[in-house]
N, C-alpha and C positions, 0 to 999 in steps of 0.2 A: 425750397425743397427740390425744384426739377435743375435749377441749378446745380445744386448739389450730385444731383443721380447724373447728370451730361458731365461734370469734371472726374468723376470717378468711374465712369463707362468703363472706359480702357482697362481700368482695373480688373474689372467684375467681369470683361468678355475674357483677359485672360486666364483667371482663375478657371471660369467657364469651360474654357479651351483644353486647361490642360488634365480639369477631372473627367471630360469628353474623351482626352485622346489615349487615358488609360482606362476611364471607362469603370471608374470609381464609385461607390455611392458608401457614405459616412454612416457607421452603425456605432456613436461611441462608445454608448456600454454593452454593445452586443445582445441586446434585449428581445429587439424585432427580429428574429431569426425566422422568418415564414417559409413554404413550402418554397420557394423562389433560392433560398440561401442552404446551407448545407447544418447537418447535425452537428457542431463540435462539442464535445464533452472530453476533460472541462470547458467552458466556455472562457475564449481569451479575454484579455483583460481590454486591449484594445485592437477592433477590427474594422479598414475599409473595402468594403463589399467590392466586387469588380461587375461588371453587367454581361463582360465577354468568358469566353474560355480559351483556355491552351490545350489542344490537342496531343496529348502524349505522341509522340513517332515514335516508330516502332525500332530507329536507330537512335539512341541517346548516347550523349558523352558527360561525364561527373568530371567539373575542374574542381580540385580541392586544397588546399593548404597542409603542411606539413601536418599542422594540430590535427585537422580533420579524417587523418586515415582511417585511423578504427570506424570513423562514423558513414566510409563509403558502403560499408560491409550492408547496412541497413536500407538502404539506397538501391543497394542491387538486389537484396531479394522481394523489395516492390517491385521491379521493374521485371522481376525474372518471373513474377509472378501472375504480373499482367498482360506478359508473353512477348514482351520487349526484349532488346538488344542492347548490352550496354558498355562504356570502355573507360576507364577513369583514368587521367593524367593531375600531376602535380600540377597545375597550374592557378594563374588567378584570374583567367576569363580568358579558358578556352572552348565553352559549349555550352549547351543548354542548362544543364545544373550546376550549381555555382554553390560550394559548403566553404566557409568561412569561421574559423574560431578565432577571434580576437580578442586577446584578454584584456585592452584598455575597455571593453564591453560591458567590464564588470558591473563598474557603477550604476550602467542606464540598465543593463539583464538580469543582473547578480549571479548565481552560481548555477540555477536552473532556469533563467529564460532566455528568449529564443527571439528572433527576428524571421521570418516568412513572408516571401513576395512569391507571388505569379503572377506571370504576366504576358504577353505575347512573346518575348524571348526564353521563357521558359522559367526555371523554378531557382531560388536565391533562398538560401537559411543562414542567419547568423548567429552564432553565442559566443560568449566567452568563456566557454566551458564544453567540454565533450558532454557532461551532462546536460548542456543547454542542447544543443545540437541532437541528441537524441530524442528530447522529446519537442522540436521543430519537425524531427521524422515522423513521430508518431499523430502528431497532429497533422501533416500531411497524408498519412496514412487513412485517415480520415475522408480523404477525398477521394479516395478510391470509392470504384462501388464496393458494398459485401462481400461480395463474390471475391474480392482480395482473400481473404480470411480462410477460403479455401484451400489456396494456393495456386487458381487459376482463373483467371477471367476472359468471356469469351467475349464481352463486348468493346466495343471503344472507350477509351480512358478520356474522360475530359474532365479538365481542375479547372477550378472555378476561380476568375481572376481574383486576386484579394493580397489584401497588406493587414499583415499580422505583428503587432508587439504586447511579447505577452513575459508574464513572470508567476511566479507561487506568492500566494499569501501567506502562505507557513512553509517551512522548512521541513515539519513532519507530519508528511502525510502515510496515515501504518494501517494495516489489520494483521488482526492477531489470532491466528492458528494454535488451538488446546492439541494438542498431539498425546498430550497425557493420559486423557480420560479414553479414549479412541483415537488410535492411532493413524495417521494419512500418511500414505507412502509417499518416497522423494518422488516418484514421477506424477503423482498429482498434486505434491507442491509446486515444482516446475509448471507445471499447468495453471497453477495458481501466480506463480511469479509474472509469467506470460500476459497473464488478463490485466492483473496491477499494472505491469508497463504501460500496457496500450493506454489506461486511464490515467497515466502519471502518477499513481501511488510509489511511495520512494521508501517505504521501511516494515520489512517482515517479520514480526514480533512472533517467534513460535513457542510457546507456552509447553518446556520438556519435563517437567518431573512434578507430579502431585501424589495424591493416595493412593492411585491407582496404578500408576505404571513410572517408567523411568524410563525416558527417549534417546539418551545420548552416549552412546560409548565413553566412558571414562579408564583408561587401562589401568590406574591404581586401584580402582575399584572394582573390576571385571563382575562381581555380582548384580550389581547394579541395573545391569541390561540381562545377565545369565539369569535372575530371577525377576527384579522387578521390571526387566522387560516383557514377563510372561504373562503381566499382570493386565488387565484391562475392566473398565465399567460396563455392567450389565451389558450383554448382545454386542457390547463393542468389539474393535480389535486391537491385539497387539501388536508388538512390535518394535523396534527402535533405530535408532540412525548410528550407523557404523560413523567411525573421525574421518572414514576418508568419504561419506557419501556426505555426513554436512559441510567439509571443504570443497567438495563437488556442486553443492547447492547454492555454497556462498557464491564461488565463481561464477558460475551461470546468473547467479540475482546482480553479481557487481557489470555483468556484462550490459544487462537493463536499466545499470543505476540504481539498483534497490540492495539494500544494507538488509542484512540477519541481526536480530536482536536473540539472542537464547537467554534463558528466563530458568532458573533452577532456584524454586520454588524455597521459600525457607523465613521462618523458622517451623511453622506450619506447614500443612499439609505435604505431609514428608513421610507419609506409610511406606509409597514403596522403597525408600532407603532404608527404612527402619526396619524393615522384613528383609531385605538383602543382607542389610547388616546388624544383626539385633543388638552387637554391645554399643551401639550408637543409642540405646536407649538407656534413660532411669534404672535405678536399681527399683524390683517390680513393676517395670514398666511403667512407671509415675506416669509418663510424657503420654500417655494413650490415657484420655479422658474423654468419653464415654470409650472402654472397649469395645469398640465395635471389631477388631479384627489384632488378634496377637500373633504374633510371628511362630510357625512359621506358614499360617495360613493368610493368603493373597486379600484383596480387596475391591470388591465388585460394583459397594453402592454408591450412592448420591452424597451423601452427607460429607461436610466440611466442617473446620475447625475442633478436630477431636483428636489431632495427634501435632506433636513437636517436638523437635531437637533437645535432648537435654541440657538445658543452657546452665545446669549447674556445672557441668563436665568442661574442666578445660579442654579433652580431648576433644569435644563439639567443636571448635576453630581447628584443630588439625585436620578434621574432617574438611569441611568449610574451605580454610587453605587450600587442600592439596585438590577441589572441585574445581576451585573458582580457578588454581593456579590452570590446569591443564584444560580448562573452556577457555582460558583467555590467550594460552599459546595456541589452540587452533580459531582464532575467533579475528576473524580480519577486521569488523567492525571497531567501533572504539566504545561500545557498550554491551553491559553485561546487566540485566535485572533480575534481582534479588529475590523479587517477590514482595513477602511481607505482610499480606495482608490476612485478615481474618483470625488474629491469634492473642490471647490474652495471658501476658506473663509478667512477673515483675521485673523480669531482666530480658523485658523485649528491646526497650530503648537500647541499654547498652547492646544488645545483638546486631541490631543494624547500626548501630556507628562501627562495632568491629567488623561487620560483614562490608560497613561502603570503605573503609580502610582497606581491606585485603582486596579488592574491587582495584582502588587508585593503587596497590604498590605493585599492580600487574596491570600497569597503565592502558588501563580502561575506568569509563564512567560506570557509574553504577546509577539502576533505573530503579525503584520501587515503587510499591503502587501504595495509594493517597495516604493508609496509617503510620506510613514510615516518613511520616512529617511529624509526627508525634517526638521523634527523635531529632537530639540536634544534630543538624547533618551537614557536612560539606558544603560550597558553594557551588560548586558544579553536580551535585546531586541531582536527579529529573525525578521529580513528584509524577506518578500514575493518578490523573484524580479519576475516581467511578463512581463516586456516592455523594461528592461535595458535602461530607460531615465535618472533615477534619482540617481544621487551622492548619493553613500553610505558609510558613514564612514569608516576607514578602519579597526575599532576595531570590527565594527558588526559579527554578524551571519550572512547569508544568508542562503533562501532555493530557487535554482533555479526552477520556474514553468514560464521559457519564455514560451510565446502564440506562436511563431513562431517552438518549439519542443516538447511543451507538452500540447499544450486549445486540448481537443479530441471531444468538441462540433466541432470542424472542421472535416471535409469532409478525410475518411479514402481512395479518391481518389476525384482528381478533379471534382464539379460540382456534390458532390452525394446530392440527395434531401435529404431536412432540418436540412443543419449543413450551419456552418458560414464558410466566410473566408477572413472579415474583416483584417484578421491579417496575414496569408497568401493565395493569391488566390488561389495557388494550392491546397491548404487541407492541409493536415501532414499524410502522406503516411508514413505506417510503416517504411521503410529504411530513413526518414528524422528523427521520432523520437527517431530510434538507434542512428543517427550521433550526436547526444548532448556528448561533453566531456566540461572538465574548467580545467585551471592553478590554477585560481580563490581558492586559503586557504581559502579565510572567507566561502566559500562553505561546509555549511555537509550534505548537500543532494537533492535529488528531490522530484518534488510532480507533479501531472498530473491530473489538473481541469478538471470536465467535467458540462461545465454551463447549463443549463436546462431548458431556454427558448422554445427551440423547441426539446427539451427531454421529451415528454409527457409521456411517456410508458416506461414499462421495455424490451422487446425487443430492440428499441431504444439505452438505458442505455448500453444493454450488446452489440451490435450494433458499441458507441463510445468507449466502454473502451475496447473491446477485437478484436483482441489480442494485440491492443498496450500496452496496460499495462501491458502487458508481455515481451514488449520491456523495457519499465520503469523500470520494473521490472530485466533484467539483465545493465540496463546501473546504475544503482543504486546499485548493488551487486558488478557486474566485475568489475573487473581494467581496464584502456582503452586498455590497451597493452594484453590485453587478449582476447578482441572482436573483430569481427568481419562479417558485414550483413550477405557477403555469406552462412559463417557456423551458423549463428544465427538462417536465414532463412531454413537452410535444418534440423536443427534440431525442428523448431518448427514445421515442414512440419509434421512431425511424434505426437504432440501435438494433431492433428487436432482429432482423435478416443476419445482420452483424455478430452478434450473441449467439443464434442458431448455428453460424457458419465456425463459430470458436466451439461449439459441440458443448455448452453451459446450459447446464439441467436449471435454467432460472425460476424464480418463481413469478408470474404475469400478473404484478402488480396490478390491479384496481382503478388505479388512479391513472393509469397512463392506456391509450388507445391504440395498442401495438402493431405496426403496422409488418405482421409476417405472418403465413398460413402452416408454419409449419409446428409441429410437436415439442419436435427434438430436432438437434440441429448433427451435422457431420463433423466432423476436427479433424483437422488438418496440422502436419505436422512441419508442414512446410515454411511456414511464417514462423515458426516458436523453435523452429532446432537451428544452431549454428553450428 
């Protein structure tokens, strides 16, 4: 044996030397995160820790590659932030910061991940994707103190040496905004887009038309928004999204990488169509079972599954057509969902194979949620599952949004006033919403509803979604074999300054030891406006 250790010395003092001379320490699955290492959320896939730091200078220079323009813009408003100086050239190693987009990258990053070094010569990111490259930034961003978030920091910036190779484990990672039930204005969506980036969530599902209200300007239809915009659920509000304020919103989400999913609701839960436009119903209004509300009085309550499209009418698809046609000319994404769910008819099946047809012949995908598996569907169809009752093909897509780990209209602990828990009594306590993994292949991702019934306000909003959706947000990123509560919860403990400085009316989780003194936090509009 000491044989053995004297022929191989040489070897082992090298190796020695040169994790010495960058001053490295191996964290494979990134588990040991202690107060010593820094918060990341998501947590990368693979990280080696450094022991030293790189002092931010207060004069910086960005060398960048042709690919990487758009992504200097991101760059600069950390630095402008931290009250640095800063100047970018096309080059490929002319300064301290070094952005790199390489598309033979694909293979080893795929479409959103990312390559991150610091190190004594300063700061290195590589993707093969501008979407990789932006969230290389934002997980850099991370190394700022909180005080980032402000817009201004008054102490020394020091990045903590480290080697980062990281990627998604799903492709969709979403939450999903009810704007039907109670309506959120685009500048608290934007506000919303903003929080998803910094956590890597990449798809904003906004939930526009149910019983109660109609969110999206349709100009065939000008009633649409002229009345069932007026409409809203008890103490909520109304309102609705002009065509050029949701192209306004797509742009801004496509600037962060995040896709709009709009969702017009159907063949159910469709009062406020049907109240805009009443020959859209039944003769005697068949299609309203229970009448709880005939046109041309609005609708305020809770209750679902009592009204739908009259599917004996062939005029119902002209309808239909001429919705889907003119969401899909302003709809930059390449999906559109249909809905679907909740409704019993004998020509529900046939409705959603014509409805995911007119869907593909205004080439976009169509999404419905879990009962429109019931129907023989497309191959590129995306199954919503929320209830796992219903048989789903085995060729399908899925996106997993069970109610029992992702509805966050549910109670962020047992019994909190004005959330549901229908679906589970205890609530969905953040350590239930990390516990979601799947075997499940046909799975590429998550999404985390938050329904709006009793969402009347934006505190509320930010109330149900945070910080779970920062849980969503690494169970959708990490691998499972890489998470875990305990260290999930200590590192978001350290979030908590972070959160306050974004101005997120959160709710303080139980489970987690938050490490901030403060109530309510300032927002800052500095980091979130280009």
């Amino acid at each position: 044996m000491k044989a053995i250790l004297i022929k191989y010395l040489p070897v082992f003092s090298l190796i020695l030397m040169l994790n010495l001379s960058f001053g490295m320490q191996e964290t494979p699955d990134a588990k040991n995160i202690g107060s010593e290492f820094l918060a990341i959320i998501p947590t990368p896939q693979n990280i080696f820790w450094g022991t030293e730091f790189y002092i931010l200078p207060v004069n910086n220079t960005i060398c960048y590659d042709a690919s990487s323009a758009n992504s200097v813009h991101w760059v600069e408003k950390l630095l402008n932030a931290a009250g640095k100086k800063s100047n970018s050239t096309e080059a490929k190693d002319c300064g301290n910061w070094k952005l790199d987009i390489d598309e033979q990258l694909k293979d080893e990053l795929g479409e959103e991940g990312y390559k991150l070094k610091i190190d004594d010569t300063g700061i290195s990111i590589q993707s093969a994707t501008e979407a990789g490259m932006f969230y290389g930034i934002q997980t850099l961003r991370q190394f700022f103190p909180a005080e980032i978030e402000t817009g201004k920091v008054s102490s020394e910036v020091k990045l903590k040496h480290v080697e980062i190779t990281d990627k998604p484990q799903y492709s969709w990672r979403g939450s999903m905004l009810d704007i039907a039930r109670s309506f959120l204005s685009k500048e608290y969506i934007k506000k919303h887009i903003d929080r998803m980036a910094l956590y890597k969530l990449n798809r904003l599902h906004l939930h526009l038309s149910d019983d109660q209200g109609w969110r999206i300007e349709i100009k065939g239809y000008p009633k649409l928004t002229e009345i069932g915009g007026k409409s809203a659920v008890k103490n909520g509000r109304s309102g609705y999204l002009t065509q050029q304020e949701y192209k306004d919103l797509q742009e801004y989400a496509a600037k962060r990488n995040i896709v709009i999913i709009p969702e017009i609701d159907m063949p159910g839960h469709v009062y406020a169509a049907l109240v805009s436009y009443p020959e859209l119903n039944c003769e005697k209004n068949e299609n309203i079972e229970p009448q709880r509300a005939l046109p041309p009085d609005l609708y305020d309550g809770y209750n679902v599954g009592w009204t739908r499209l009259c599917l004996e009418d062939a005029s119902t698809y002209d309808f239909v057509d001429a919705v889907v046609k003119e969401l899909a000319e302003i709809t930059t994404g390449n999906w559109i969902h249909i809905g679907g769910d909740e409704i019993e008819d004998p020509l529900y099946e046939e409705f959603i194979q014509k409805a995911d047809a007119i869907v593909r012949k205004y080439d976009k995908t169509a999404i419905g949620w879990e009962e429109s598996a019931k129907a023989d569907l497309s191959d590129n169809f995306i199954v919503q599952r929320w209830n796992g009752e219903t048989n789903i093909a085995e060729g399908q897509k899925i996106i997993d949004s069970f109610c029992k780990f992702f509805y966050l209209d549910h109670g962020n602990i047992t019994d909190q006033e004005n959330t549901y828990k229908w679906c589970r009594k205890e609530g969905l306590p953040l350590e239930i919403v990390y516990s979601y993994s799947t075997d499940d292949e046909r799975v590429i991702g998550i999404e985390a509803p938050v329904w709006s019934e009793l969402v009347i306000s934006d505190d509320r909003a930010d109330d149900r979604l945070w910080p779970r959706s920062i849980a969503v947000a690494e169970v959708g990123w990490t691998r499972s074999s890489n998470r875990d509560f305990k260290d999930f919860s200590e590192r978001l403990a350290k979030h908590g300054e972070r959160l306050d400085n974004l101005g997120i009316e959160y709710f303080k989780s139980p489970e987690v030891d938050w490490e901030t003194t403060r109530e309510k936090g300032v927002f800052s509009e500095k980091l979130s406006k280009k």
